[in-house]
ZAFI-453602 format. One record per atom (N, C-alpha, C): x, y, z; residue in three letters. Coordinates in steps of 0.001 Angstrom, whole numbers, padded with zeros to 6 digits, always signed. Layout:
// residues N
XYZALA...
This chain:
// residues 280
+016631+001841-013287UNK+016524+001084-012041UNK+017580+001556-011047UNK+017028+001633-010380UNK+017696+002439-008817UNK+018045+001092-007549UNK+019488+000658-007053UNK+019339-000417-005796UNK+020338+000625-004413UNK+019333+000173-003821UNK+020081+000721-002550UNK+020205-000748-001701UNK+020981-000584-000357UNK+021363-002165-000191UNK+020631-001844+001525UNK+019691-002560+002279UNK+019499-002785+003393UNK+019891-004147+004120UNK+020616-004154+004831UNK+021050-005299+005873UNK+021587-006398+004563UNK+022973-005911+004232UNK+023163-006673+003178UNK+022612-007085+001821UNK+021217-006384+001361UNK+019797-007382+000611UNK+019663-006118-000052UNK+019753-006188-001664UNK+019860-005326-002423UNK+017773-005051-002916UNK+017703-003802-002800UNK+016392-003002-002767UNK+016345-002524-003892UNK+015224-002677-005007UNK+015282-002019-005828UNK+014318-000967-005465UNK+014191+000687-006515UNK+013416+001726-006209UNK+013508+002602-007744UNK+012690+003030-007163UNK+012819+004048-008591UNK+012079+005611-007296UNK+012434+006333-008628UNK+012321+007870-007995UNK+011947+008539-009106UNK+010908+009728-008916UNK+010686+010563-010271UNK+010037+011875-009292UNK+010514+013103-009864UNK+009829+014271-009348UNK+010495+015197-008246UNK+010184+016121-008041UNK+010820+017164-006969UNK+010395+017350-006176UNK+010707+017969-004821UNK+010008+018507-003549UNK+009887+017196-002852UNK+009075+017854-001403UNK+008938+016894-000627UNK+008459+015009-000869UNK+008802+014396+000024UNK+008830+013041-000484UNK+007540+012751-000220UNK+007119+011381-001017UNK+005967+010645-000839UNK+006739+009428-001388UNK+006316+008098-000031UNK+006558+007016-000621UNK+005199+006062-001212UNK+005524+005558-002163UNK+004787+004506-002265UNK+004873+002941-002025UNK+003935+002484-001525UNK+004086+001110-001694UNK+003391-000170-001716UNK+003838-001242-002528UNK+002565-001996-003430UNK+002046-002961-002690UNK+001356-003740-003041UNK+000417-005013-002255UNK+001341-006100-002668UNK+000555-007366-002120UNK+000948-008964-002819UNK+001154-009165-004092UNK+002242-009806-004039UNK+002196-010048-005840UNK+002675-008786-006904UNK+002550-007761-006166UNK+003019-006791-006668UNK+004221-006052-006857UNK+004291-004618-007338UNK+005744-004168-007258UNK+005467-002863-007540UNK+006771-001831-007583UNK+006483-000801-007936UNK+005772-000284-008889UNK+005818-001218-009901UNK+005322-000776-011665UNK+003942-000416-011130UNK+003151-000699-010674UNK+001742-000912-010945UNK+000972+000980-010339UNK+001949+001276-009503UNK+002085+002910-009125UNK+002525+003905-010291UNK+003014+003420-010917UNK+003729+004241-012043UNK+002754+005881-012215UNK+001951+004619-012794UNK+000948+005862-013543UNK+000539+007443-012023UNK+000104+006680-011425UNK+000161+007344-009922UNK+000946+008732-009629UNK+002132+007745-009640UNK+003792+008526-009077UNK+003773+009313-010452UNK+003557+009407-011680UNK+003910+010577-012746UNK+002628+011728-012404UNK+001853+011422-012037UNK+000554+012260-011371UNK+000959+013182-010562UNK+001444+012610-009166UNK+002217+013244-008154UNK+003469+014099-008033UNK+004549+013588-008910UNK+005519+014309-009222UNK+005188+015320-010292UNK+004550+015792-010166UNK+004737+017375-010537UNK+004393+017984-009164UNK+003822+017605-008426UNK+003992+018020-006990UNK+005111+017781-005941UNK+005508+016457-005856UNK+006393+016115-005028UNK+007301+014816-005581UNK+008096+014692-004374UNK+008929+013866-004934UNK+008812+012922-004374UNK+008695+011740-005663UNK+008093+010445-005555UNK+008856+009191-005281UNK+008589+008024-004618UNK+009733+006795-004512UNK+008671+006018-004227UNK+009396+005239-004722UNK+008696+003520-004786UNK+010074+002825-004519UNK+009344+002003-003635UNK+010411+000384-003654UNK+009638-000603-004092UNK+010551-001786-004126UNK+009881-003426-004296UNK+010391-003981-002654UNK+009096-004481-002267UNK+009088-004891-000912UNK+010235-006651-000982UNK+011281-006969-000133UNK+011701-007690-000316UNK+010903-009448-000571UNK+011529-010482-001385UNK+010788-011238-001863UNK+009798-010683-002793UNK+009456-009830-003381UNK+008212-009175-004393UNK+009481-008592-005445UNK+008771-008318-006995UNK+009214-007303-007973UNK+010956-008236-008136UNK+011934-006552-007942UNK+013201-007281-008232UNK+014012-006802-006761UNK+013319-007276-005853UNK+013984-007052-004372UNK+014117-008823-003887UNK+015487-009115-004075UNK+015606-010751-003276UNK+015838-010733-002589UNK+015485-011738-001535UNK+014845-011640-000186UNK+016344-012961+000206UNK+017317-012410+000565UNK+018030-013561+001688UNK+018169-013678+003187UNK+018107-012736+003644UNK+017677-013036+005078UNK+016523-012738+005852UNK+016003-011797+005137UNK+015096-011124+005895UNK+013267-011967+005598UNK+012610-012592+006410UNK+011416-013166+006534UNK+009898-011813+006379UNK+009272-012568+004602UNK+008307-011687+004670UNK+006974-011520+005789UNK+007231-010443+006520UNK+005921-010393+007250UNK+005463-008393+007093UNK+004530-008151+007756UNK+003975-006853+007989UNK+005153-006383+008925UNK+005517-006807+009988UNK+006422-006154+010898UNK+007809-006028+010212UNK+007931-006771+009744UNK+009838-006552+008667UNK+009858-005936+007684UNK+008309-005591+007114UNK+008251-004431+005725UNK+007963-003194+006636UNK+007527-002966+007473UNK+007330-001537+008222UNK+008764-001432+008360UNK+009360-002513+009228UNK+011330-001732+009116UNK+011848-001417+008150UNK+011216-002625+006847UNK+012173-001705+005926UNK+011755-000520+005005UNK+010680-000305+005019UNK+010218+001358+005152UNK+011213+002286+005722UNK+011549+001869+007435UNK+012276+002967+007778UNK+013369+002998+007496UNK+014173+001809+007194UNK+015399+001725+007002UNK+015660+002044+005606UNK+014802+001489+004754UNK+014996+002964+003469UNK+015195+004178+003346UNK+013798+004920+004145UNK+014287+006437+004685UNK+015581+006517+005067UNK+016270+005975+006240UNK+017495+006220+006484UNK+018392+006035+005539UNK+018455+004751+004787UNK+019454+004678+003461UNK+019717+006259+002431UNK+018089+006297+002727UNK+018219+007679+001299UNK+017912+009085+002245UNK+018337+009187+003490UNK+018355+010577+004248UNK+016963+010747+004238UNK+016393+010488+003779UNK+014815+010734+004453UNK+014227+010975+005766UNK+013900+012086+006459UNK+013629+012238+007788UNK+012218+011940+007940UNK+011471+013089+007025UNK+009849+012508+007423UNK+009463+012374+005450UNK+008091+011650+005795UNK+007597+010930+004699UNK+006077+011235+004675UNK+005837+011670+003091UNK+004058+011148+003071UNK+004028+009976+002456UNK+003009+008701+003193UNK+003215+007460+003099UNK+002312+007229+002113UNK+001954+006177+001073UNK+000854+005593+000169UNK+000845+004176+000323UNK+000508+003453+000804UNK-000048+002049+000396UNK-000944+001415+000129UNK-001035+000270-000812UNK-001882-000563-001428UNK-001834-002010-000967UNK-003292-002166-000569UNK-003635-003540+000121UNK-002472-004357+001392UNK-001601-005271+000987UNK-000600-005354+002032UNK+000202-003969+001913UNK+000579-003166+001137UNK+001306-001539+001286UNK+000655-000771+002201UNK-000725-000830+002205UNK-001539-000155+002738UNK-001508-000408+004422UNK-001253-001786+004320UNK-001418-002560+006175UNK-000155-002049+006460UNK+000998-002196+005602UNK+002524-001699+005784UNK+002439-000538+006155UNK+001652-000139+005438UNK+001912+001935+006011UNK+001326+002628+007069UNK-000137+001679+007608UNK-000729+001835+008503UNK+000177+001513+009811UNK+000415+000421+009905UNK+001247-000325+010664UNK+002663+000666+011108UNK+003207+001335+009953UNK+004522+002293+010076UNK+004103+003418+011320UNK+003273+004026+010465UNK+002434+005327+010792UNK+002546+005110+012176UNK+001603+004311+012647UNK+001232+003998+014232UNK+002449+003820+015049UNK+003351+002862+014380UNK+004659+002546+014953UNK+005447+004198+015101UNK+006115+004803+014216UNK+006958+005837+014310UNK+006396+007123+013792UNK+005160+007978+014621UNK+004469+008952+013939UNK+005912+010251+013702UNK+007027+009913+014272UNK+007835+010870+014134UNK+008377+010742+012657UNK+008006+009772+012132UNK+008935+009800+010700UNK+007986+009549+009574UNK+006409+009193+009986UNK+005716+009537+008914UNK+004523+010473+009184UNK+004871+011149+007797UNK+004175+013127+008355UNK+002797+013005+007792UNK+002266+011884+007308UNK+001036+011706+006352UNK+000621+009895+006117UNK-000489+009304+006513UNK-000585+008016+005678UNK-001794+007903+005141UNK-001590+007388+003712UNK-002950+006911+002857UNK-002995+005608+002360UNK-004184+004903+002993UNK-004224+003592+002624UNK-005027+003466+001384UNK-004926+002402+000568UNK-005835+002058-000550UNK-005901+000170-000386UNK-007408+000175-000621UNK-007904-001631-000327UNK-007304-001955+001169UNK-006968-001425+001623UNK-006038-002224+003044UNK-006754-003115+003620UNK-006396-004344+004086UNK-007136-005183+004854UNK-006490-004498+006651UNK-007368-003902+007294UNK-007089-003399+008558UNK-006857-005078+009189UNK-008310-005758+009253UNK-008361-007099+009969UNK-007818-008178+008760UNK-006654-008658+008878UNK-006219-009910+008217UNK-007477-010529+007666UNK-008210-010840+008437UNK-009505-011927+008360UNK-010247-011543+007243UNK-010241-010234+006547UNK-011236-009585+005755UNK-010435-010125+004313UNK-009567-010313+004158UNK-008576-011182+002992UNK-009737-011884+002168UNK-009607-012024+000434UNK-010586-013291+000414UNK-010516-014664+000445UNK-011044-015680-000168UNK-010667-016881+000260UNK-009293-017163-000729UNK-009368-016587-001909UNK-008294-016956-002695UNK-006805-016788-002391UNK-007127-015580-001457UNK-005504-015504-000934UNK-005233-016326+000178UNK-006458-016639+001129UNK-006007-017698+001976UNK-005887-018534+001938UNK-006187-019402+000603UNK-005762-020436-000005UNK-004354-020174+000018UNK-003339-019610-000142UNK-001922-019590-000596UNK-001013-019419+000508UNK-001505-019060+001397UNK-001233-019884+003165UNK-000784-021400+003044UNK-001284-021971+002485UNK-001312-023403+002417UNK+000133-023483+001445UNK+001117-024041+001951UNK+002055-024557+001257UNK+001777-025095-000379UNK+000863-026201-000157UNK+000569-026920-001432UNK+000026-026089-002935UNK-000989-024746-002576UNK-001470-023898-003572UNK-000223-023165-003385UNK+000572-022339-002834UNK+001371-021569-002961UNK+002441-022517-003997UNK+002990-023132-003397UNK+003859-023915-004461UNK+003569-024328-005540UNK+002171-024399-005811UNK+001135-024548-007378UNK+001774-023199-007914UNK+001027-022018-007833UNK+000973-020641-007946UNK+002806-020607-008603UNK+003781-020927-007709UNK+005044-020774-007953UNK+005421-021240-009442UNK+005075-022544-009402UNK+005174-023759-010021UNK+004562-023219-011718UNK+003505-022834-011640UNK+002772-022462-012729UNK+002491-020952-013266UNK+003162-020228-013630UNK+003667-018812-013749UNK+002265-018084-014278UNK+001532-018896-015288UNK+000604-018817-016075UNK-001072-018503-014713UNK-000606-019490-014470UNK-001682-019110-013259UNK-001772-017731-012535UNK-000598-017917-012087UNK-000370-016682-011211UNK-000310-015350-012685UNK-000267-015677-013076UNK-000970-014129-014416UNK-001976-014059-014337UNK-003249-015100-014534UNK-004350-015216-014711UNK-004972-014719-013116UNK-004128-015246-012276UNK-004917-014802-010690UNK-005026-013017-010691UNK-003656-012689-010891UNK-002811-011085-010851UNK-004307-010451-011821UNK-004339-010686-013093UNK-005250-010206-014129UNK-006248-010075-013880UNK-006795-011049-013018UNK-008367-010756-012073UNK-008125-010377-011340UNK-007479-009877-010837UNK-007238-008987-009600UNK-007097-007183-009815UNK-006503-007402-010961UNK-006390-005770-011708UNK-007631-005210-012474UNK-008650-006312-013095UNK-009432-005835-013774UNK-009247-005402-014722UNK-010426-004645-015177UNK-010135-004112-016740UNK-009261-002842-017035UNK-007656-002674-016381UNK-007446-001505-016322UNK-006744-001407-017723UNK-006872+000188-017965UNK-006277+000606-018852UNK-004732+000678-019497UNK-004220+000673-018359UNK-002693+000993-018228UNK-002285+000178-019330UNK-001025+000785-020037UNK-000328+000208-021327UNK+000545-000785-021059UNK+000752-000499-019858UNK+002584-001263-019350UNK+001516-002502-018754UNK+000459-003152-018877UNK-000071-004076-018133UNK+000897-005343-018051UNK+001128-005970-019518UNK+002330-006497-019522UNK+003419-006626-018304UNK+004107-005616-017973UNK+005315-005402-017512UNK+004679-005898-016191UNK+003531-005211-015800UNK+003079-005207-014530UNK+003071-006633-013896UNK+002042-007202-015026UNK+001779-008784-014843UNK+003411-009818-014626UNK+004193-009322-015629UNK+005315-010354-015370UNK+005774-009764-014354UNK+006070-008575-013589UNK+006670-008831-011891UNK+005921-009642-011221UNK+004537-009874-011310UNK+003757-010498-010303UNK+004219-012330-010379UNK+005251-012192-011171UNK+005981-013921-011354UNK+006654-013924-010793UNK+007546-013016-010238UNK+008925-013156-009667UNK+009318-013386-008240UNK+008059-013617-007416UNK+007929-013679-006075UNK+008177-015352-006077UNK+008649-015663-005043UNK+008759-017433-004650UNK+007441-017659-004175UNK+006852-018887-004036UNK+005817-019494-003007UNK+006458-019736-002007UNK+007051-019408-001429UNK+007358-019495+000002UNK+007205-017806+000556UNK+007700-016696-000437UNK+007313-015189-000356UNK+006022-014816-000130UNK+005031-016073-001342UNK+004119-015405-001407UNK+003201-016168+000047UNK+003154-017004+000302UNK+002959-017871+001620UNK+003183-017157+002916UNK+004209-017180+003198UNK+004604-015910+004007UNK+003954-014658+004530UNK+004044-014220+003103UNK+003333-012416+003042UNK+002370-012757+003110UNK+001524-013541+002357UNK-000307-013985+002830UNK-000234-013944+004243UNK+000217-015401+005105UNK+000119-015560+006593UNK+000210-014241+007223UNK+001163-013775+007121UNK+001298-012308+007469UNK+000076-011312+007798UNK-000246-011466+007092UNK-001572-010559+006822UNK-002586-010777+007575UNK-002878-012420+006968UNK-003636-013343+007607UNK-004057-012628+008989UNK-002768-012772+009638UNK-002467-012879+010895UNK-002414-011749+011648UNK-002622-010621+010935UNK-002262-009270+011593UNK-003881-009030+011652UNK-003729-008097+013127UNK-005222-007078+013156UNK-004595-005695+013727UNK-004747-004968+012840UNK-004786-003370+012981UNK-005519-002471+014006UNK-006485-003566+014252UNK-007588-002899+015101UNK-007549-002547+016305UNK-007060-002822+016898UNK-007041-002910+018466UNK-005560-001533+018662UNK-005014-000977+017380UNK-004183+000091+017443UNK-004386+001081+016873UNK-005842+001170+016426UNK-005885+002058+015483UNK-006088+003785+016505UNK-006637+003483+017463UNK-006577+004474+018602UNK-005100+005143+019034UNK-004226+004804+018805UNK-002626+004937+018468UNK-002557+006187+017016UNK-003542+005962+016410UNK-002961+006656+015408UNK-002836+008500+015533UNK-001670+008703+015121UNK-001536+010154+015704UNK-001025+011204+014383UNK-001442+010657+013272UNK-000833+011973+011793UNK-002062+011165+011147UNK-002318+012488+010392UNK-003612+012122+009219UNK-003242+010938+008504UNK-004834+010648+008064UNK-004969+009573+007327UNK-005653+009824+006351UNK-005825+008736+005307UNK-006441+009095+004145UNK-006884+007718+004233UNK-008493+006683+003810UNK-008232+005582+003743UNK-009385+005620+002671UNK-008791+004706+001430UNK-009395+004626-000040UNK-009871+003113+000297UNK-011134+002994-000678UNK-011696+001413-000880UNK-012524+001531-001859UNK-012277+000662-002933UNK-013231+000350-003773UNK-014535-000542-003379UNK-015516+000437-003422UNK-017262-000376-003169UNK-017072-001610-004039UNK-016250-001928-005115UNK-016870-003031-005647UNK-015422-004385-005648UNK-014465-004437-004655UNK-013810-004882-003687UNK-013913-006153-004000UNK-012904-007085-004237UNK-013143-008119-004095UNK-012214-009512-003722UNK-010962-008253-003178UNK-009849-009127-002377UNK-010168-008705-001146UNK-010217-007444-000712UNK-010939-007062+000520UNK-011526-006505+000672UNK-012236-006722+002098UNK-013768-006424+001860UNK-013945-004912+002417UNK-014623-004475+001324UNK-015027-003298+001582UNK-015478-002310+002626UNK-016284-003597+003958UNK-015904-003135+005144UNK-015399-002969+005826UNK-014083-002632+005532UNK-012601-002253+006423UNK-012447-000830+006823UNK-013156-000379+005653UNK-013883+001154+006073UNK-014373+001923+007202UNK-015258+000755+007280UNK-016331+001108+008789UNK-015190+001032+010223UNK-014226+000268+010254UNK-013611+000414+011190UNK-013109+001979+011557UNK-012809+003149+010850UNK-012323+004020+010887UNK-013352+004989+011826UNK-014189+004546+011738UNK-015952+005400+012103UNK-015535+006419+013419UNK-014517+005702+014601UNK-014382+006497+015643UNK-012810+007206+015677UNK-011868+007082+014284UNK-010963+007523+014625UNK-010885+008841+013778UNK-010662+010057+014998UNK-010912+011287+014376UNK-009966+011991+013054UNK-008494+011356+013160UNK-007482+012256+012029UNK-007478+011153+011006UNK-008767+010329+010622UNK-008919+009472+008951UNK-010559+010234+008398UNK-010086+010151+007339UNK-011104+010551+006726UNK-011209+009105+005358UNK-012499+008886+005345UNK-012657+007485+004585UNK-013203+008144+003128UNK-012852+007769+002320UNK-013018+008053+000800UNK-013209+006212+000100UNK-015176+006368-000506UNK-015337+004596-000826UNK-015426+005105-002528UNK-014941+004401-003238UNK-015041+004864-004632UNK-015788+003759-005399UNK-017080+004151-005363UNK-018195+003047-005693UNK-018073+002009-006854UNK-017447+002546-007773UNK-017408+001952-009111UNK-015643+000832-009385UNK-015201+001140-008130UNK-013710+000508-008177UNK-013675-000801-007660UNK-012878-001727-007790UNK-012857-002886-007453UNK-010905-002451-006481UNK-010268-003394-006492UNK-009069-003338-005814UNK-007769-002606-006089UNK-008348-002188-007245UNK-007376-001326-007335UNK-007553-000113-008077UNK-008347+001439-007143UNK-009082+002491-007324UNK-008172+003344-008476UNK-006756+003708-007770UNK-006173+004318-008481UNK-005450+003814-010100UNK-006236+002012-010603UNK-006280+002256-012473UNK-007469+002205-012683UNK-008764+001747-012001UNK-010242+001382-012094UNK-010727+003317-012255UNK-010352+004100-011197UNK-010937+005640-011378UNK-009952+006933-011324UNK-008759+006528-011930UNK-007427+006844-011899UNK-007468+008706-011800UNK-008383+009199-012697UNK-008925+010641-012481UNK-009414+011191-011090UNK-010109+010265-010574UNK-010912+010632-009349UNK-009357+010238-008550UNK-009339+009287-008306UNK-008309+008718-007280UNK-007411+009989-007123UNK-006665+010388-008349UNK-005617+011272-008285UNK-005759+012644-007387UNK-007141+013380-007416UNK-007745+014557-007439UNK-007815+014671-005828UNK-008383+013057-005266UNK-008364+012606-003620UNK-007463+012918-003050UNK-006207+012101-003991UNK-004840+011913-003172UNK-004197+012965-002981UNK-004119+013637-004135UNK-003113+015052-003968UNK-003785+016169-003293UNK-005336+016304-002674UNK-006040+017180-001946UNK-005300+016561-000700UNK-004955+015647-000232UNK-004560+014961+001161UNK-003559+015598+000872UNK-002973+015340+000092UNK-001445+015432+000389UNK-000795+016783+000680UNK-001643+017563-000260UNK-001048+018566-000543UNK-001709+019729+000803UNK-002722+019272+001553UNK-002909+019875+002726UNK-001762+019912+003803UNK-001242+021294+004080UNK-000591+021792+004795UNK-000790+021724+006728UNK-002365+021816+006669UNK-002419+022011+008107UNK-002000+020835+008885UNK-001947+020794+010154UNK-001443+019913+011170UNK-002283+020087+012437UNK-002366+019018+013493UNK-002558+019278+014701UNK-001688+020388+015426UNK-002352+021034+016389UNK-001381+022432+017067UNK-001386+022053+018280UNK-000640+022587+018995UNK+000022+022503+020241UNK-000944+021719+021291UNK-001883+022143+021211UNK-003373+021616+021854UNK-003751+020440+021882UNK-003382+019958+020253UNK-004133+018716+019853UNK-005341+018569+019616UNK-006150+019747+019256UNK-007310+020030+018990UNK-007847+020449+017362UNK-007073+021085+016866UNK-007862+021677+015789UNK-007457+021192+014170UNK-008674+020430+013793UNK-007897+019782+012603UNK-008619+020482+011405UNK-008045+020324+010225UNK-008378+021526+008989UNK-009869+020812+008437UNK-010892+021710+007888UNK-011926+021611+007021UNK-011579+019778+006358UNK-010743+020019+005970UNK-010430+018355+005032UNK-010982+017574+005438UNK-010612+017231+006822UNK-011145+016233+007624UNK-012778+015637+008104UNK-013376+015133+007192UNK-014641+015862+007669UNK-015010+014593+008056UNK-014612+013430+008394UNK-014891+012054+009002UNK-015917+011489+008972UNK-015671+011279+007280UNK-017251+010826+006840UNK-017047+009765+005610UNK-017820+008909+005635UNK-017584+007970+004538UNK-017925+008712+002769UNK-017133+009026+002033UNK-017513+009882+000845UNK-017837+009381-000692UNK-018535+008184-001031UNK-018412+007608-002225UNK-018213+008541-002889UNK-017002+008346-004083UNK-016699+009213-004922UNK-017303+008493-006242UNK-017563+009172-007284UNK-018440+008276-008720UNK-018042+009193-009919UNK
């Protein structure tokens, strides 16, 4: 376990692998663990980092209020902690809105973003998480640890991963007031109306068989030229343990593409082919 300290508020992270960076970062309820398998994929290519978003995993949250706009800062303010100039970004579901959200904000410091499940429109959330908006279920959820396993566990599906365990007990360690918070958050955010802002490739993953968000978050991408949409038919919310082979093969073709926009702003590489691609 790795802590670096932002604005007083100790960050946990882990790191594995060489070469250029790629961050990762997790959804609700979540934490780094659940990338693991991912980040050992990647690092033989590059070099990998994960944090725990404050209030989530083992990042405690004392001053800083969970929303989408205060996890995009502390994205950057990580980079800066650990000399990081530019970044290829990864996020999952709220990671995913986090990284989108970064991207658009400071294209100077992220050189790449790939979303997975992202809710672009808050509104696309399902009802279960907007239940936890509500003070009274969130403080249930808190209250009852057991629950919140059983919610987390349907939410992961039937994945394989060994460390499921480990995974499941971070998803306890968040407060109901964290997890309340980070829901509203979400809730409350729409991506949409900036997505024309976006100026470094994209990558945006969704499982066809989706069932925290909705799968049509996709279609929003339809007119923006540097995303390319990848739907992975057989996945539910979380592609990379549901088709962990396929997922991997996606991600590191993004990543590992070299080309860029040129001086022009015109010419983008073969990759890009701006098309919805069920993968199976």
């Amino acid at each position: 376990m790795s802590i670096v300290v932002i604005d007083n508020q100790a960050v946990h992270y882990e790191v594995l692998g060489r070469g250029r960076p790629v961050l990762f970062l997790h959804g609700w309820l979540g934490s780094w663990r659940y990338w693991f398998p991912t980040m050992e994929v990647v690092a033989e290519h590059f070099r990998t980092y994960s944090f725990d978003f404050w209030g989530f995993g083992d990042s405690r949250r004392k001053l800083t209020q969970e929303s989408i706009q205060n996890y995009s800062d502390q994205v950057i303010r990580f980079l800066d902690a650990l000399g990081i100039d530019r970044v290829q970004l990864v996020g999952h579901s709220m990671g995913g809105m986090v990284a989108l959200k970064t991207a658009i904000t400071y294209p100077d410091r992220i050189q790449r973003v790939a979303t997975v499940g992202a809710p672009i429109d808050g509104n696309s959330l399902s009802w279960l998480l907007k239940l936890t908006d509500r003070p009274f279920f969130a403080d249930t959820f808190a209250r009852m640890p057991w629950m919140r396993r059983q919610l987390f566990r349907f939410f992961l599906g039937k994945t394989s991963d060994p460390a499921i365990g480990e995974i499941i007990d971070d998803s306890v360690k968040s407060s109901g007031l964290s997890m309340r918070r980070a829901v509203s958050s979400m809730w409350r955010t729409d991506l949409r109306p900036e997505l024309s802002r976006l100026k470094v490739p994209a990558l945006i993953v969704h499982g066809g068989r989706d069932n925290v968000v909705q799968p049509n978050q996709a279609d929003l991408f339809d007119n923006v030229p540097l995303a390319e949409v990848v739907v992975m038919s057989h996945s539910r919310h979380f592609p990379f343990l549901d088709e962990a082979a396929q997922f991997n093969d996606v991600l590191l073709r993004f990543l590992k593409a070299q080309s860029s926009l040129n001086g022009t702003g015109g010419v983008l590489p073969n990759f890009f082919t701006h098309e919805h691609q069920p993968v199976r």
